[in-house]
BAMIFI-708630 format. One line per field, with one value per atom (N, C-alpha, C, CB): residue in one letter; x, y, z; residue number from 1; atom name. Coordinates in steps of 0.2 Angstrom, whole numbers. Atoms other than C-alpha are relative to their C-alpha. Glycine has a CB too. Example, Ala and Ser with C-alpha at 12.3 -4.5 7.8 and 13.67 -1.06 7.14 Angstrom:
residues 2
aa = c(A;A;A;A;S;S;S;S)
u = c(4;62;4;-5;-4;68;-4;2)
v = c(-6;-22;6;0;-6;-5;5;2)
w = c(0;39;0;6;-1;36;3;-7)
i = c(1;1;1;1;2;2;2;2)
at = c(N;CA;C;CB;N;CA;C;CB)
//
This chain:
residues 69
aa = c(X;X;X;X;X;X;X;X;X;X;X;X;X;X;X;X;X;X;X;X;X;X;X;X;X;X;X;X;X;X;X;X;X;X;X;X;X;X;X;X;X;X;X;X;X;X;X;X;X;X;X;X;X;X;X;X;X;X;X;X;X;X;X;X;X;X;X;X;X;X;X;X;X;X;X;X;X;X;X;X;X;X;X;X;X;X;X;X;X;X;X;X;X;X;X;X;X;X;X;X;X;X;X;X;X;X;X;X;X;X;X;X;X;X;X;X;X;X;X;X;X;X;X;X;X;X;X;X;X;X;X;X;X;X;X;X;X;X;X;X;X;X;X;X;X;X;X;X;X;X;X;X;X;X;X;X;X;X;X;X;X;X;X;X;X;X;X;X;X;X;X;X;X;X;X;X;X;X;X;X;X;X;X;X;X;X;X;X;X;X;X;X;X;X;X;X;X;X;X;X;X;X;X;X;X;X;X;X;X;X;X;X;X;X;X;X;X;X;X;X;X;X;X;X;X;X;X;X;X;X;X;X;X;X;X;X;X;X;X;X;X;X;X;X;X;X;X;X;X;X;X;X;X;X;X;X;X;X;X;X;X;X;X;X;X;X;X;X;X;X;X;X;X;X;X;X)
u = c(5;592;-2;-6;3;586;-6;1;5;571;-2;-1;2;563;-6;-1;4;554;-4;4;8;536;-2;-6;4;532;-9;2;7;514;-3;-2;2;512;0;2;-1;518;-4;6;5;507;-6;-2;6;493;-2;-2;-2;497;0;3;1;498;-6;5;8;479;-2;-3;3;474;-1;2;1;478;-3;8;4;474;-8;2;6;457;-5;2;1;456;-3;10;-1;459;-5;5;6;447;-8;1;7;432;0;0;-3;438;-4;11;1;437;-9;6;5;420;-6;1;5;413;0;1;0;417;-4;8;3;411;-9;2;7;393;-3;-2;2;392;3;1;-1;398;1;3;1;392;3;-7;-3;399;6;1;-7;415;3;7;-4;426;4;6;-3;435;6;2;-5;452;0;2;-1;447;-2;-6;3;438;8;-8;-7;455;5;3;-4;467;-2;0;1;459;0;-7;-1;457;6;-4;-8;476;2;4;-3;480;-3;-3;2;470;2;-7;0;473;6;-7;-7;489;6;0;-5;499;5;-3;-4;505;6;-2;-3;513;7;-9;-4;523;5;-3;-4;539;-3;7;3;539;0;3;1;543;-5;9;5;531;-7;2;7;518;-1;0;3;522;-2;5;1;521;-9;6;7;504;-5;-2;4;497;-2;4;0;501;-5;12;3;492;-7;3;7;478;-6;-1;3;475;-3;6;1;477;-8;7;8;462;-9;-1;6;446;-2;-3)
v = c(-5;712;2;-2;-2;722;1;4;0;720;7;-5;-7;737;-2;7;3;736;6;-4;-4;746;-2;-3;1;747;-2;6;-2;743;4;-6;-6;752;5;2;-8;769;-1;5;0;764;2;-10;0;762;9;-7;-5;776;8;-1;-4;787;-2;0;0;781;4;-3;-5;788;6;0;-7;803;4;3;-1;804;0;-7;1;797;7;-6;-7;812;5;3;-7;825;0;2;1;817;1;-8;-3;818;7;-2;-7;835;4;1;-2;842;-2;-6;4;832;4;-7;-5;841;6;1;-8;858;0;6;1;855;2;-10;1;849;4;-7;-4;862;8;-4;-7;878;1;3;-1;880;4;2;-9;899;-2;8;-4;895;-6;1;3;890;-9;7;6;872;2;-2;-1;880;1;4;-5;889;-7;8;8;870;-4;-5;5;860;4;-2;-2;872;0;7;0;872;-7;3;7;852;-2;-5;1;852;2;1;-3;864;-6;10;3;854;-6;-1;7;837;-2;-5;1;835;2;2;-5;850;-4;8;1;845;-6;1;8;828;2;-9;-2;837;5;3;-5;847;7;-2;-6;864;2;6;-3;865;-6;-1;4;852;3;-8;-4;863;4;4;-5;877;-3;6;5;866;-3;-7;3;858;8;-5;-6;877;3;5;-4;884;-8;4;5;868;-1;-5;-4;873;4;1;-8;890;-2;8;0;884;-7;0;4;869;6;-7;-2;873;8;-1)
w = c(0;363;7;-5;-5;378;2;2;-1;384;3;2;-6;391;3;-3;-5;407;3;6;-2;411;7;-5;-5;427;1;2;-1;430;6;0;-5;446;-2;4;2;438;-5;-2;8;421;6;-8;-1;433;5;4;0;443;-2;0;6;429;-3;-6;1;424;2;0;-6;440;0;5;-1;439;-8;3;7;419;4;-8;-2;424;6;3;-7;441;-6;5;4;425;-3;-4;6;412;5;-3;-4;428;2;7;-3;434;-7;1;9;414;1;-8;0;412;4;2;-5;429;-3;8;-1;423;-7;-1;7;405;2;-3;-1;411;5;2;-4;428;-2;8;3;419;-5;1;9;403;-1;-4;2;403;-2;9;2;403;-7;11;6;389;1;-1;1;382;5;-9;-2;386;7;-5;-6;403;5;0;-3;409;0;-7;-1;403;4;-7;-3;411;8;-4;-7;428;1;3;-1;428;-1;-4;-2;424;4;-4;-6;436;6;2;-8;450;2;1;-2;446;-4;-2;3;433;3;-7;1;436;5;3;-2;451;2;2;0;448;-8;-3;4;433;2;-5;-1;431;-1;-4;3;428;-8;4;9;410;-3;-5;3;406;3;2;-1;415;-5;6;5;406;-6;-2;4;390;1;2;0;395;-1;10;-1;401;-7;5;6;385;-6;-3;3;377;0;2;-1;385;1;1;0;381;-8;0;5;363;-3;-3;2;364;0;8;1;358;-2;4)
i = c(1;1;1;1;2;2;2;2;3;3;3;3;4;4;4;4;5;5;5;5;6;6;6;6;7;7;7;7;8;8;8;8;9;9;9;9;10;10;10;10;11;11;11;11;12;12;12;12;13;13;13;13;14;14;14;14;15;15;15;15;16;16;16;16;17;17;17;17;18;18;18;18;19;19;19;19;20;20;20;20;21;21;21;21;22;22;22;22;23;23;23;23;24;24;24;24;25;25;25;25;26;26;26;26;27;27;27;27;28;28;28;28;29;29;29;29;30;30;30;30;31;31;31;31;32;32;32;32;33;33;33;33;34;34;34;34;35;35;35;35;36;36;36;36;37;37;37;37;38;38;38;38;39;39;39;39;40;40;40;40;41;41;41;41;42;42;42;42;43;43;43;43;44;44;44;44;45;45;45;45;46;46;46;46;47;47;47;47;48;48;48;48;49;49;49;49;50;50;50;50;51;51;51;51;52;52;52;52;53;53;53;53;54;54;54;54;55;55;55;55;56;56;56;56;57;57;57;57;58;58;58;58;59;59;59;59;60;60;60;60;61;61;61;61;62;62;62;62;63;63;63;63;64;64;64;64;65;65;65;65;66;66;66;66;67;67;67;67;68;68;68;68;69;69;69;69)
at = c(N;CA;C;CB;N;CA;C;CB;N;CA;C;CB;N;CA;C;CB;N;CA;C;CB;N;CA;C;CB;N;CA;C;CB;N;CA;C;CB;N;CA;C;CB;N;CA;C;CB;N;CA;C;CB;N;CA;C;CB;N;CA;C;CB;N;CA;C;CB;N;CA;C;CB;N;CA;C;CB;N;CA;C;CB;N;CA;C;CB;N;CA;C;CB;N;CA;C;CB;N;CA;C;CB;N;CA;C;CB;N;CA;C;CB;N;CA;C;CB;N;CA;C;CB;N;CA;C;CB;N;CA;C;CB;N;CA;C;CB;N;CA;C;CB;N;CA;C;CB;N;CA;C;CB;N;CA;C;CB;N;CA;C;CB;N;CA;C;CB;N;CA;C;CB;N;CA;C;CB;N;CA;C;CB;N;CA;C;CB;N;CA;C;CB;N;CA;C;CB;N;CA;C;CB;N;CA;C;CB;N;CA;C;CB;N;CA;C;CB;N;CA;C;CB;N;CA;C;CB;N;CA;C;CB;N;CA;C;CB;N;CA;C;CB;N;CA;C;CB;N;CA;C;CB;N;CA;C;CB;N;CA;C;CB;N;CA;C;CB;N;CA;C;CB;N;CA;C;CB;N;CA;C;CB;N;CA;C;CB;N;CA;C;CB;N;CA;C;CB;N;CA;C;CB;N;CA;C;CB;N;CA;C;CB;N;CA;C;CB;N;CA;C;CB;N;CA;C;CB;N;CA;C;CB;N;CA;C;CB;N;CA;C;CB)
//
């Protein structure tokens, strides 16, 4: 049987930048009531996910974005 092998650097890695998003999201939430669920997550992805993703997995997230909340 093969064992499969998980990086811990890229797991942790990948926290970081989850973590980056979930603050990011959180600030827009609590310093701009005006604006919408969807309009708060789509900018904290653009700022802090987007750029570590392909492009089809952007469009994928963007469009995932619009449709929260």
């Amino acid at each position: 049987m093969k064992e499969t092998y998980i990086s811990t650097g890229r797991s942790l890695v990948r926290m970081w930048w989850f973590s980056k998003f979930m603050c990011r999201l959180f600030d827009l939430l609590l310093n701009a009531p005006e604006k919408s669920l969807s309009t708060c997550a789509g900018e904290a992805y653009a700022s802090e996910l987007g750029p570590h993703h392909g492009f089809f997995i952007r469009q994928g997230a963007k469009l995932a974005m619009k449709a929260a909340g």
